[in-house]
Backbone of each chain as nested JSON, in Angstrom:
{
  "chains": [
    {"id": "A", "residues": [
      {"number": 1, "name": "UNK", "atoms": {"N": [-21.226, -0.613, -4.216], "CA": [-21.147, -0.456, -5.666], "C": [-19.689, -0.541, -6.112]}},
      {"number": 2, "name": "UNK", "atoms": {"N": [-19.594, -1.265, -7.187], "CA": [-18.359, -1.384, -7.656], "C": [-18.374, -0.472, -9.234]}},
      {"number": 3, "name": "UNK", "atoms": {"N": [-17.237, -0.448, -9.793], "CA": [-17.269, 0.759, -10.776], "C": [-15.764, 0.248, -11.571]}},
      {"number": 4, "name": "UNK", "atoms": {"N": [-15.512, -0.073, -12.49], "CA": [-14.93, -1.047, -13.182], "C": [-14.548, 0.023, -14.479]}},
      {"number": 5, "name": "UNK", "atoms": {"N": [-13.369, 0.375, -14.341], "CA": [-12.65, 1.675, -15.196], "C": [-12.334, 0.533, -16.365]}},
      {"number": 6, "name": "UNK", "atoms": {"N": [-12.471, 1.461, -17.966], "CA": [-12.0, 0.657, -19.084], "C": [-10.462, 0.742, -18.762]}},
      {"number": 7, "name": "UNK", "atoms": {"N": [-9.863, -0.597, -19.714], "CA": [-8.087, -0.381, -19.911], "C": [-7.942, 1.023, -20.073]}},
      {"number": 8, "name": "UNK", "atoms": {"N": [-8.959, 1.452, -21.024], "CA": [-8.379, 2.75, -21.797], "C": [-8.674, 4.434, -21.357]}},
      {"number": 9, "name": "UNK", "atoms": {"N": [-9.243, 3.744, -20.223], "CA": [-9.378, 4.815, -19.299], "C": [-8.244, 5.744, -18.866]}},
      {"number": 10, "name": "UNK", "atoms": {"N": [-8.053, 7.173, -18.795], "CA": [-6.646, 7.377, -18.517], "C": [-7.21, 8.2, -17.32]}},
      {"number": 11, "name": "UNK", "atoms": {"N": [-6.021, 8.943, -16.701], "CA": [-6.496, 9.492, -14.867], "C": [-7.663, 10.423, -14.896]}},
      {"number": 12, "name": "UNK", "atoms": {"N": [-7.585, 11.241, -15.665], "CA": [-8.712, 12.4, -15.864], "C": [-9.99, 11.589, -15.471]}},
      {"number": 13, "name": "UNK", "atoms": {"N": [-10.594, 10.536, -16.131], "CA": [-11.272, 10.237, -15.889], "C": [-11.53, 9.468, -14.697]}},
      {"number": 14, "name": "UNK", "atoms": {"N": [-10.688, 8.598, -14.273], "CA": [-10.707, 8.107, -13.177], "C": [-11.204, 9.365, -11.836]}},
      {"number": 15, "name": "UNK", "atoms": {"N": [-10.595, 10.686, -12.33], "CA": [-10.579, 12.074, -11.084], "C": [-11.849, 12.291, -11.121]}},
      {"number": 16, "name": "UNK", "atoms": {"N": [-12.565, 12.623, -12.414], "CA": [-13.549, 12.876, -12.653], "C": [-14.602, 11.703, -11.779]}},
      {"number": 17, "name": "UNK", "atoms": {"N": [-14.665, 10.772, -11.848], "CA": [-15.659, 10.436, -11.108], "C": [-15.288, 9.713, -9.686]}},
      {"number": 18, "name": "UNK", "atoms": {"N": [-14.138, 9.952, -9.71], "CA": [-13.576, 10.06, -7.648], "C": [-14.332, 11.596, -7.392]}},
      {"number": 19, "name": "UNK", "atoms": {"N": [-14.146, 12.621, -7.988], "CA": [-14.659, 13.534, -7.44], "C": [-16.089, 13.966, -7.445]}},
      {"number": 20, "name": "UNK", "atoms": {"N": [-16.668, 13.102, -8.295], "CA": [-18.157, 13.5, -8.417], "C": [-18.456, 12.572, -7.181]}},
      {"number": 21, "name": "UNK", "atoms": {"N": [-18.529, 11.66, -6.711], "CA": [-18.574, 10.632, -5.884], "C": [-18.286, 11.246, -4.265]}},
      {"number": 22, "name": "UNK", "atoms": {"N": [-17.031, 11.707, -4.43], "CA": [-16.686, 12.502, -3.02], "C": [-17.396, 13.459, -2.471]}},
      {"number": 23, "name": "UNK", "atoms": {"N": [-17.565, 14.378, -3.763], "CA": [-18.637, 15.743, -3.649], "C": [-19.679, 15.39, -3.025]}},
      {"number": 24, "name": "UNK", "atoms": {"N": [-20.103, 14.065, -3.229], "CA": [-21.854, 13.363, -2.653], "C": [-21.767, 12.984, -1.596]}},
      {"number": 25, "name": "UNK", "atoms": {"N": [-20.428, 12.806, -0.808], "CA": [-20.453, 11.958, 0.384], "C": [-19.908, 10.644, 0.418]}},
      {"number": 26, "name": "UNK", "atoms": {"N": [-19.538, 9.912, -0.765], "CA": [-19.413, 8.95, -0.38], "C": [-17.82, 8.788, -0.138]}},
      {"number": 27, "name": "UNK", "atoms": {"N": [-17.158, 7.27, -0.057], "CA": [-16.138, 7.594, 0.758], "C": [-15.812, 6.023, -0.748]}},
      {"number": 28, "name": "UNK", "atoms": {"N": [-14.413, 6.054, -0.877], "CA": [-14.092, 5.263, -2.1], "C": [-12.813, 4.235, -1.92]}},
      {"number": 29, "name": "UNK", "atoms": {"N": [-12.622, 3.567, -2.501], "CA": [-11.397, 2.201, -2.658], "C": [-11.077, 2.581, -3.873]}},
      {"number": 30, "name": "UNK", "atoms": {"N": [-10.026, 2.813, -4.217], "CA": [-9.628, 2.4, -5.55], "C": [-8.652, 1.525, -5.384]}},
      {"number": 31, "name": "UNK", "atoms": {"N": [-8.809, 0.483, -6.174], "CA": [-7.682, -0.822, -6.407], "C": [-7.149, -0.622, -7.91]}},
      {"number": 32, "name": "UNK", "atoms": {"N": [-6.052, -0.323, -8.116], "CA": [-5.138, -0.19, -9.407], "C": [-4.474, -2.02, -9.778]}},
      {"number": 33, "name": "UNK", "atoms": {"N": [-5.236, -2.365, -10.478], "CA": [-4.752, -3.669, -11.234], "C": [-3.567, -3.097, -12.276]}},
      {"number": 34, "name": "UNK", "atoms": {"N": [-3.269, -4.222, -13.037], "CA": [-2.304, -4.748, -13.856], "C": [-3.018, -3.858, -15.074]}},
      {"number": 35, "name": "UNK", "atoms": {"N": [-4.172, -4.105, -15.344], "CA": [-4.962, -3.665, -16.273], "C": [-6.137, -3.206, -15.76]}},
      {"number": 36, "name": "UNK", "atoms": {"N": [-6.798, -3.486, -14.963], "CA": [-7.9, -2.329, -14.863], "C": [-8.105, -1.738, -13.301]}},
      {"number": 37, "name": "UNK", "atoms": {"N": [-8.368, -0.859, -13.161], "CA": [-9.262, -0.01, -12.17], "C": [-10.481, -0.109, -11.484]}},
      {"number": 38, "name": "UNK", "atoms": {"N": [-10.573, -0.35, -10.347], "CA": [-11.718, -0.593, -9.065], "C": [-11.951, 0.263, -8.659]}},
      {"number": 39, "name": "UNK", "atoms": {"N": [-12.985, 0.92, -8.729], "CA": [-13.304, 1.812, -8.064], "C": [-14.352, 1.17, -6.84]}},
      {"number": 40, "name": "UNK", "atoms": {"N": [-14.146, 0.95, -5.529], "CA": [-15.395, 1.025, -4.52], "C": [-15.947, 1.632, -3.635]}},
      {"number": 41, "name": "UNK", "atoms": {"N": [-17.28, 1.778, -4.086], "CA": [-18.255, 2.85, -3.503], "C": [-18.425, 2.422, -2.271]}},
      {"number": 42, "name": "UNK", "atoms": {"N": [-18.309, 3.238, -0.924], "CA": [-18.943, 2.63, 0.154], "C": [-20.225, 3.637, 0.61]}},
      {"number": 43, "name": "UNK", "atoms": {"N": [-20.924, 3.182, 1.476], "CA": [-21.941, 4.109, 1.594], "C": [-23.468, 3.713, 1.083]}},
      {"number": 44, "name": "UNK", "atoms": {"N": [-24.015, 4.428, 1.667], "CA": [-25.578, 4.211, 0.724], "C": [-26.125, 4.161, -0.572]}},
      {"number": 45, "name": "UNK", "atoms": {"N": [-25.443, 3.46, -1.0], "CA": [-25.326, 4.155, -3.13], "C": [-26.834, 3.673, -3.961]}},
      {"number": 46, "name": "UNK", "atoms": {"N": [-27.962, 3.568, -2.666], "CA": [-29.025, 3.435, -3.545], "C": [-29.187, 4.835, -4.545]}},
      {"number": 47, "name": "UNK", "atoms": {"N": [-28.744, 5.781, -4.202], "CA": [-29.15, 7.187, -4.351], "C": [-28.317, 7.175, -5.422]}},
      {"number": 48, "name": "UNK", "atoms": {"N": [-27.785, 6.608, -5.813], "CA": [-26.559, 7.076, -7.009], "C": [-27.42, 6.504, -7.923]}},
      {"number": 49, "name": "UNK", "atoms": {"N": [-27.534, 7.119, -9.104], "CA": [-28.481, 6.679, -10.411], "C": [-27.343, 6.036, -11.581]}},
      {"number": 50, "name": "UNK", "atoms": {"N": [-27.71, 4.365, -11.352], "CA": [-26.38, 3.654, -12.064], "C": [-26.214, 4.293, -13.679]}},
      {"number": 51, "name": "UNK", "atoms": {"N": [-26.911, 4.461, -14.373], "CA": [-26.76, 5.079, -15.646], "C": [-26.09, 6.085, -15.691]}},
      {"number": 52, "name": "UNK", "atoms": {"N": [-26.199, 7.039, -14.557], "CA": [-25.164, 8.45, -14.587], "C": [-23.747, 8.032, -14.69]}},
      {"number": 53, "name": "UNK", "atoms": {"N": [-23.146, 6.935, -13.708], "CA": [-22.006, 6.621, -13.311], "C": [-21.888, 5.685, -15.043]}},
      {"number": 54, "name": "UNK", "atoms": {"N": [-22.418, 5.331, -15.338], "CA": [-21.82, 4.411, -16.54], "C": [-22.095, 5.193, -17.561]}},
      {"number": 55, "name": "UNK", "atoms": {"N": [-22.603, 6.645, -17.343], "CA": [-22.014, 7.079, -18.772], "C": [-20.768, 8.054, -18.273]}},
      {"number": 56, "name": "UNK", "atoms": {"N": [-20.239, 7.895, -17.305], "CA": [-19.204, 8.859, -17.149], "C": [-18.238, 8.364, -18.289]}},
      {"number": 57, "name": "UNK", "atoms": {"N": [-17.267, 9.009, -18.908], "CA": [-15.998, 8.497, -20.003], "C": [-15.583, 7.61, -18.985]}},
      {"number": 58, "name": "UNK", "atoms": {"N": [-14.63, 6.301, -19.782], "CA": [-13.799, 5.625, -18.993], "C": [-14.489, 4.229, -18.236]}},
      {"number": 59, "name": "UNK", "atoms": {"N": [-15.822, 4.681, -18.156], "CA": [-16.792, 3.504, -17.216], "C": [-17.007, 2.619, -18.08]}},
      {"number": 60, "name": "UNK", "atoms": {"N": [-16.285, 1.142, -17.588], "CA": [-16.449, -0.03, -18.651], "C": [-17.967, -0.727, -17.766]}},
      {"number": 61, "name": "UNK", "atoms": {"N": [-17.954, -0.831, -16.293], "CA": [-19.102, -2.0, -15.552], "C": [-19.346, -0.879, -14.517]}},
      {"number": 62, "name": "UNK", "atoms": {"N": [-20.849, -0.778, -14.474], "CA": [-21.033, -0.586, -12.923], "C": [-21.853, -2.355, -12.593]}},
      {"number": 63, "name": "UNK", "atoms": {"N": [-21.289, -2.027, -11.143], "CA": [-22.03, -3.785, -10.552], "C": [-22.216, -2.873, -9.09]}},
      {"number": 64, "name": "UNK", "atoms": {"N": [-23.768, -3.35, -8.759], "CA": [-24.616, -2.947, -7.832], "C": [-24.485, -3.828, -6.886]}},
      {"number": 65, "name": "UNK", "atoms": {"N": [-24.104, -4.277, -5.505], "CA": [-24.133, -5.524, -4.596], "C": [-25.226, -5.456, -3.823]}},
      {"number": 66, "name": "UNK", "atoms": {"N": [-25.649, -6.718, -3.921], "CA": [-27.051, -6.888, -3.573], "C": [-26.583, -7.192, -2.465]}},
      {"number": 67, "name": "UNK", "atoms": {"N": [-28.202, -6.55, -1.779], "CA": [-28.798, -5.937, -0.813], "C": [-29.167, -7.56, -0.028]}},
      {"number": 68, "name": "UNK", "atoms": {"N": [-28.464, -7.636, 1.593], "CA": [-28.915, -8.771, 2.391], "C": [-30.099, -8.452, 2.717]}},
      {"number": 69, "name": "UNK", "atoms": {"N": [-31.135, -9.877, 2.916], "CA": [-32.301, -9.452, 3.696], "C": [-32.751, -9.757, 4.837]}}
    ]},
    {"id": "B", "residues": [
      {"number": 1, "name": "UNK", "atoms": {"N": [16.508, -17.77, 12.492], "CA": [15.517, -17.344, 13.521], "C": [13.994, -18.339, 13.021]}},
      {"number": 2, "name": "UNK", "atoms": {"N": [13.37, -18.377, 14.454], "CA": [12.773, -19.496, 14.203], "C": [11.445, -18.785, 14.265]}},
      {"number": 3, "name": "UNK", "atoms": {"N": [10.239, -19.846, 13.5], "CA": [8.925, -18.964, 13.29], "C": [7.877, -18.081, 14.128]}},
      {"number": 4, "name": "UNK", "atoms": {"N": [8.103, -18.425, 15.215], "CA": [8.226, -17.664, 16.415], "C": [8.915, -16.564, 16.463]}},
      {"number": 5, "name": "UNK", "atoms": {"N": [10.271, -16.505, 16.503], "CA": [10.993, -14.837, 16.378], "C": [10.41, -14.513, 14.851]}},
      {"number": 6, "name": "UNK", "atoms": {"N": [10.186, -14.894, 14.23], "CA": [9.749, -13.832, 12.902], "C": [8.521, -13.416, 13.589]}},
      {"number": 7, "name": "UNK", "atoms": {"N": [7.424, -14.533, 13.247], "CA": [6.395, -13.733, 13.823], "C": [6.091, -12.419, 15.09]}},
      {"number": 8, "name": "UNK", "atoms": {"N": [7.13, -12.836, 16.323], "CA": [6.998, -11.626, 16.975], "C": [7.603, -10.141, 15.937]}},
      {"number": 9, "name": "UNK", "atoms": {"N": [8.729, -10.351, 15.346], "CA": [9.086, -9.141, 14.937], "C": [8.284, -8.92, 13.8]}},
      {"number": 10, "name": "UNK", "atoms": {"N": [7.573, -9.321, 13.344], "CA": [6.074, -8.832, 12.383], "C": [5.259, -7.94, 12.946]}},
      {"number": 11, "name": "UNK", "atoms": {"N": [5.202, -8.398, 14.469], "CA": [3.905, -8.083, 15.557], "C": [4.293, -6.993, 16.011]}},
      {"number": 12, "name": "UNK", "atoms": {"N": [5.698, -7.055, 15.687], "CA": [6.204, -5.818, 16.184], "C": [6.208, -4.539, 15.294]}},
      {"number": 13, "name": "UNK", "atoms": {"N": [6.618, -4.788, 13.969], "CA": [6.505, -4.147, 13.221], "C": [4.965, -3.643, 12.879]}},
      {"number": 14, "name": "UNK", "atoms": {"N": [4.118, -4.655, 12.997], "CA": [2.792, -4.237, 13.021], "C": [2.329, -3.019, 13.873]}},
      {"number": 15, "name": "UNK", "atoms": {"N": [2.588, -3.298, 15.008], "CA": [2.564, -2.497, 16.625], "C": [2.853, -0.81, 15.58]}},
      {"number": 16, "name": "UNK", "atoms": {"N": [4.118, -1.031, 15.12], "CA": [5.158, 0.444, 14.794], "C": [4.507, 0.688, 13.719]}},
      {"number": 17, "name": "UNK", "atoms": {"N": [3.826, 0.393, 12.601], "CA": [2.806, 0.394, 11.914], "C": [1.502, 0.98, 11.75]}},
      {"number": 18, "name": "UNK", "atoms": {"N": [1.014, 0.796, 12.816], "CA": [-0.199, 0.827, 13.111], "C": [0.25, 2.356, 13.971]}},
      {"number": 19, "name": "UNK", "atoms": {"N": [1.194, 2.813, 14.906], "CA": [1.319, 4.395, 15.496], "C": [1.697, 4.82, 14.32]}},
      {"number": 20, "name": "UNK", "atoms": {"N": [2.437, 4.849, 13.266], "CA": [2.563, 5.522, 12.063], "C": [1.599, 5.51, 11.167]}},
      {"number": 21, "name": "UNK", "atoms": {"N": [0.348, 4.6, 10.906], "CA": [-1.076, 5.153, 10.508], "C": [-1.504, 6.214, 10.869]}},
      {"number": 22, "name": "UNK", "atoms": {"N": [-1.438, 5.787, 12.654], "CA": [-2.621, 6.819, 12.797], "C": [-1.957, 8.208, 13.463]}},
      {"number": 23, "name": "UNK", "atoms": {"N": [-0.586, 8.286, 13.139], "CA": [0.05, 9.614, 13.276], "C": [-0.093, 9.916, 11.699]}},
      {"number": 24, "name": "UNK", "atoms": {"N": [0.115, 9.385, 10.802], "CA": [-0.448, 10.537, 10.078], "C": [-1.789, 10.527, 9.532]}},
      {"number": 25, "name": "UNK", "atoms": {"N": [-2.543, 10.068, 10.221], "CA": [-3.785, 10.439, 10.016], "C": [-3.853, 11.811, 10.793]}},
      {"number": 26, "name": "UNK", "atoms": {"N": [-3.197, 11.507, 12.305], "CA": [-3.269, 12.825, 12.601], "C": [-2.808, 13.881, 12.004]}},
      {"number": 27, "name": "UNK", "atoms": {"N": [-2.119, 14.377, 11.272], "CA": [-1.744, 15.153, 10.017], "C": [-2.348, 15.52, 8.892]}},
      {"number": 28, "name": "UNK", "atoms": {"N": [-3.156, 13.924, 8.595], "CA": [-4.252, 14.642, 7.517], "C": [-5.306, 15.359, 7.873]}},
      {"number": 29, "name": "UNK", "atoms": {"N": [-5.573, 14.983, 9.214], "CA": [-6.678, 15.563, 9.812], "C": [-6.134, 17.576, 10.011]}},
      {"number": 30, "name": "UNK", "atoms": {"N": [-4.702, 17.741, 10.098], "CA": [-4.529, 18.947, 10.242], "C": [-4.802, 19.823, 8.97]}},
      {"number": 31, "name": "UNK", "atoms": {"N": [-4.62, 18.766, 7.577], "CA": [-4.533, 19.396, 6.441], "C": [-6.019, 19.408, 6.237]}},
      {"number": 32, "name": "UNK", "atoms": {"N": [-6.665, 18.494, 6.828], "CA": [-7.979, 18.977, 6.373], "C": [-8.879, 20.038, 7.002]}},
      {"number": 33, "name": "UNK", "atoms": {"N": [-8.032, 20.465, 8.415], "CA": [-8.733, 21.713, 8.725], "C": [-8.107, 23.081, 8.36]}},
      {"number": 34, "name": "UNK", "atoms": {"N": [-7.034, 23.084, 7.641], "CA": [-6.607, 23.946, 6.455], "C": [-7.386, 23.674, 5.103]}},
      {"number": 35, "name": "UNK", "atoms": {"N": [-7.631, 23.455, 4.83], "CA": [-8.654, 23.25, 3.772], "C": [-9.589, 23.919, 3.77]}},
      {"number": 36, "name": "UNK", "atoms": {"N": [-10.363, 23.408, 4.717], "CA": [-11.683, 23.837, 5.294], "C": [-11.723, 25.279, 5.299]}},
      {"number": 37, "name": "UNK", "atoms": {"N": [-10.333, 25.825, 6.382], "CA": [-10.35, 26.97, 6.594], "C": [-10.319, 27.953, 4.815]}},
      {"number": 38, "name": "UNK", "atoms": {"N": [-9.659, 27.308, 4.13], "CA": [-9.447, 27.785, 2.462], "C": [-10.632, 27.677, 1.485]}},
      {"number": 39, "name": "UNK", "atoms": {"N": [-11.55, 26.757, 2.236], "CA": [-12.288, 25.92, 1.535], "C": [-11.94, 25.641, -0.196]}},
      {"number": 40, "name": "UNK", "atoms": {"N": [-10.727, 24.61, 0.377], "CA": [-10.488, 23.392, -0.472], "C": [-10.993, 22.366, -0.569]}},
      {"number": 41, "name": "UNK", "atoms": {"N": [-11.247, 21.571, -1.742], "CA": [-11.5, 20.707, -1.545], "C": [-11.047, 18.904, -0.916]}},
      {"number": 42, "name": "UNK", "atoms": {"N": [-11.546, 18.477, -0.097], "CA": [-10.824, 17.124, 0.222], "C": [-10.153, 16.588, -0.676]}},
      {"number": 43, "name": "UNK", "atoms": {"N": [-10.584, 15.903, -1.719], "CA": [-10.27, 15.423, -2.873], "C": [-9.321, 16.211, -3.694]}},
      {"number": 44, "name": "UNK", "atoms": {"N": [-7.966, 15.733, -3.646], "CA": [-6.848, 16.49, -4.425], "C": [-5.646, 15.459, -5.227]}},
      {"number": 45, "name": "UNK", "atoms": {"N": [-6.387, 14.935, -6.477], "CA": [-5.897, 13.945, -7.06], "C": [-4.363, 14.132, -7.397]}},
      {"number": 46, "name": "UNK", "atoms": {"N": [-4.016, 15.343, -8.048], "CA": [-2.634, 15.923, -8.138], "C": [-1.724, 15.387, -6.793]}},
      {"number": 47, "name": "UNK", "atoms": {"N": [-1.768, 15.609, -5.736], "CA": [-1.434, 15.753, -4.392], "C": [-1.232, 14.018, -4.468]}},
      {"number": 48, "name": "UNK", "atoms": {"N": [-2.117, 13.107, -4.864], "CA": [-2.702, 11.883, -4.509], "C": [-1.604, 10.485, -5.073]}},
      {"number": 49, "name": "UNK", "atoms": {"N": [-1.625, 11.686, -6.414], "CA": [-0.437, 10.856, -7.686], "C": [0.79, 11.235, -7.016]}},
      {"number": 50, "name": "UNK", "atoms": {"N": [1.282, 11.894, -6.473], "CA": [2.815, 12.411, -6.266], "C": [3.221, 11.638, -5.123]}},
      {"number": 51, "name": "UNK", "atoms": {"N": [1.935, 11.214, -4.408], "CA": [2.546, 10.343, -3.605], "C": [2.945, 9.282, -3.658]}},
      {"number": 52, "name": "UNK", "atoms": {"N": [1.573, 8.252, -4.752], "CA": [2.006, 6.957, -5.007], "C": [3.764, 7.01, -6.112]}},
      {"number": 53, "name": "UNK", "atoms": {"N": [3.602, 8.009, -6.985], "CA": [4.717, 8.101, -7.4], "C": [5.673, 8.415, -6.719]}},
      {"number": 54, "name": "UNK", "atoms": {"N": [6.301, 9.054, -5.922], "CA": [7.41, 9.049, -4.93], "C": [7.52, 7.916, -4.338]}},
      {"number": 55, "name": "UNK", "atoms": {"N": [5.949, 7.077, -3.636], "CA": [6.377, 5.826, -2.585], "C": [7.001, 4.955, -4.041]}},
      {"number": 56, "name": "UNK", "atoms": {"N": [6.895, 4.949, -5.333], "CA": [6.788, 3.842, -6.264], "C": [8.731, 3.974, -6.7]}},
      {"number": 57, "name": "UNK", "atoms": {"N": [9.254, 4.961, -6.787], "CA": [10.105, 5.941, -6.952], "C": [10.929, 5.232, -5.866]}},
      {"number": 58, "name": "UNK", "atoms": {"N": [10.408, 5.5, -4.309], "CA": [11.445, 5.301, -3.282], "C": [11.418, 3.589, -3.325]}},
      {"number": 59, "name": "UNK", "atoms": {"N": [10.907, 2.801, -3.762], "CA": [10.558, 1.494, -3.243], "C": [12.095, 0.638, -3.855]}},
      {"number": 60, "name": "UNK", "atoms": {"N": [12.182, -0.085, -3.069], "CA": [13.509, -1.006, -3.036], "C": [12.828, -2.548, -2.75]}},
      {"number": 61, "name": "UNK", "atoms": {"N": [11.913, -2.719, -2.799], "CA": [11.672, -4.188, -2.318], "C": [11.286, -5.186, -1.264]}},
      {"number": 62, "name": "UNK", "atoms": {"N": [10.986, -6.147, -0.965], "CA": [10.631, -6.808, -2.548], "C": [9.027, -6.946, -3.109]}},
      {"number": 63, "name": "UNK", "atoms": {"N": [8.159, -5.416, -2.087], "CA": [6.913, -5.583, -2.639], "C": [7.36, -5.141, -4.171]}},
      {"number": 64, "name": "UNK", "atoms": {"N": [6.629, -5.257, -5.255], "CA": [6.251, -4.56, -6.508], "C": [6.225, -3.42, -6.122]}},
      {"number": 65, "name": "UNK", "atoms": {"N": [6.449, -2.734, -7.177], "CA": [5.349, -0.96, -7.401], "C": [4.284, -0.96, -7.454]}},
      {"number": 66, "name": "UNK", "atoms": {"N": [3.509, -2.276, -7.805], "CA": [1.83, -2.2, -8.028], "C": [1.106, -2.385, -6.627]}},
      {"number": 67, "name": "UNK", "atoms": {"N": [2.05, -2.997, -6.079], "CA": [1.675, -3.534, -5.152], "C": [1.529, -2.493, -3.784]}},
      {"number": 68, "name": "UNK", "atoms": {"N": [2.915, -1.639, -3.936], "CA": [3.08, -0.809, -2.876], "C": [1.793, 0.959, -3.178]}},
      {"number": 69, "name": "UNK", "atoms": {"N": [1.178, 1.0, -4.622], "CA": [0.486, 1.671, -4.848], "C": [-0.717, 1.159, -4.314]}},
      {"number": 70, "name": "UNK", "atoms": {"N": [-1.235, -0.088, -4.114], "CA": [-2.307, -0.127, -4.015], "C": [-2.504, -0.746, -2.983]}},
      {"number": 71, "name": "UNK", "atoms": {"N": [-1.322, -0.402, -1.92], "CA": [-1.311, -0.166, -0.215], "C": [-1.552, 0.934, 0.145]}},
      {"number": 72, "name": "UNK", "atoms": {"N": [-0.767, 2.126, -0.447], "CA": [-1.013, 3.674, -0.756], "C": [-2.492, 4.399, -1.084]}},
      {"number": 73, "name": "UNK", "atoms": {"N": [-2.828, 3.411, -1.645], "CA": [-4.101, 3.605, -2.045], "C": [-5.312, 3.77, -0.883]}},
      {"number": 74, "name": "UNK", "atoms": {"N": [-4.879, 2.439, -0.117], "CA": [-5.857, 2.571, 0.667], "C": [-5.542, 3.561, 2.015]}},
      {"number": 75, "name": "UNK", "atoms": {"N": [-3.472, 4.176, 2.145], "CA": [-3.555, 4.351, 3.408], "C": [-4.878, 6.242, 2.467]}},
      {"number": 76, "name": "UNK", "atoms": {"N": [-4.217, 6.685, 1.516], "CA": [-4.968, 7.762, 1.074], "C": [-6.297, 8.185, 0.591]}},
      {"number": 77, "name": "UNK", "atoms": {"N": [-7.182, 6.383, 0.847], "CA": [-8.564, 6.499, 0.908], "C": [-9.009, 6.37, 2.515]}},
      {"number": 78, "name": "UNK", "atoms": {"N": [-8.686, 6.127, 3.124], "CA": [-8.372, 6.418, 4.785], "C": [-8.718, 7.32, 4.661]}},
      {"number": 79, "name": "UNK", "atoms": {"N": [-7.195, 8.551, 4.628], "CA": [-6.905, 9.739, 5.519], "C": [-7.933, 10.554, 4.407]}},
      {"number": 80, "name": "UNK", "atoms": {"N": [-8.365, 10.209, 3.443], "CA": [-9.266, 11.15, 3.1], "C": [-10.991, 11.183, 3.102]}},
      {"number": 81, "name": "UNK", "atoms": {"N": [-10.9, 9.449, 3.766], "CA": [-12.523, 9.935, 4.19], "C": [-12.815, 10.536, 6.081]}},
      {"number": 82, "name": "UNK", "atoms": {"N": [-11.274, 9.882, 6.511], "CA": [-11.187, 11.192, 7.807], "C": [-11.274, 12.745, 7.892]}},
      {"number": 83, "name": "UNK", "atoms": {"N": [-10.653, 12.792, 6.84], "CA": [-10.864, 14.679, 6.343], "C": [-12.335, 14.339, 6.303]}},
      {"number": 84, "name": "UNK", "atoms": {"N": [-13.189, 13.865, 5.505], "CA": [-14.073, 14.107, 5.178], "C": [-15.283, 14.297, 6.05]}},
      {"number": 85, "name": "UNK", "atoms": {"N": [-15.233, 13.238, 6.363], "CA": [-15.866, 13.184, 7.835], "C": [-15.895, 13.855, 8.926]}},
      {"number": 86, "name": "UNK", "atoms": {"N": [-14.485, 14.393, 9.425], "CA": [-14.418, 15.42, 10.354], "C": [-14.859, 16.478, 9.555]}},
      {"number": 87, "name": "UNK", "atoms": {"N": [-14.723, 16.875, 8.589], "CA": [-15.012, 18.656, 7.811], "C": [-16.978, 18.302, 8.129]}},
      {"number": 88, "name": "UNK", "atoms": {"N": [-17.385, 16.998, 7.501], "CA": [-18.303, 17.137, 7.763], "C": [-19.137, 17.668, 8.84]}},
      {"number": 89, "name": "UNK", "atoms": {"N": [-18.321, 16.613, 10.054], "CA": [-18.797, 17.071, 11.074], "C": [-18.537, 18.095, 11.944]}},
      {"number": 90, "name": "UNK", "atoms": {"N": [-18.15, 19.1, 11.746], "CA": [-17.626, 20.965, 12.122], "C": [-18.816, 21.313, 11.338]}},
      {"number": 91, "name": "UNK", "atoms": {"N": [-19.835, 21.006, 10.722], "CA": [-20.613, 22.068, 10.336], "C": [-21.64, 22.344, 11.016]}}
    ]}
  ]
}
């Protein structure tokens, strides 16, 4: 799962959902662009309910990576 | 020096690189069994910023600052899913 911080996102929020994320287990990438913020989920993130994560403040995209078969 | 001597002293530097990863991983791994013992949490964003800001602070070149943060980035998403993992696994 990828997690795509607005420009206008400032750190609070970025903490806020590094730490909700950590609390669960999962383990994270953040890539700091020019302008925006990567957050990547590693781990099993079927369990993560994408609507929760995109209404966190700050959440411009969640993008789900599909599943090989 | 010819592309050959660079490349070895890359390989080399890599080599010296790579024992300074994972020495301080061994370190985070100490802070994370202080933690544990406090029960702190892994995740300590305060702690997280002071670093990329000091490495951004100490940097002379000729990576960027953006650049050298979001090397930082990953050595401190590392050492903190090692905390994590080991705390996990002590239970």
């Amino acid at each position: 799962m990828l997690i795509v911080m607005r420009k206008t996102a400032d750190e609070g929020a970025q903490d806020t959902i590094k730490a909700y994320l950590i609390d669960r287990g999962f383990d994270i990438h953040q890539s700091t662009g020019a302008n925006r913020v990567i957050i990547g989920v590693i781990g099993d993130t079927e369990s993560i309910p994408e609507a929760e994560i995109a209404a966190f403040p700050g959440v411009l995209q969640v993008v789900r990576i599909a599943k090989e078969e | 020096m010819t592309i050959d001597e660079i490349r070895q002293e890359i390989d080399r530097l890599d080599s010296e690189l790579l024992r300074i990863f994972n020495e301080r991983a061994s370190l985070a791994l100490k802070i994370g069994e202080i933690k544990k013992g406090l029960d702190l949490p892994v995740y300590d964003p305060a702690r997280e910023k002071r670093i990329f800001t000091r490495m951004s602070a100490e940097n002379s070149g000729p990576l960027d600052d953006q650049a050298i943060v979001r090397l930082f980035e990953r050595v401190v998403d590392e050492s903190r899913r090692l905390e994590r993992i080991n705390t996990a696994g002590d239970h």
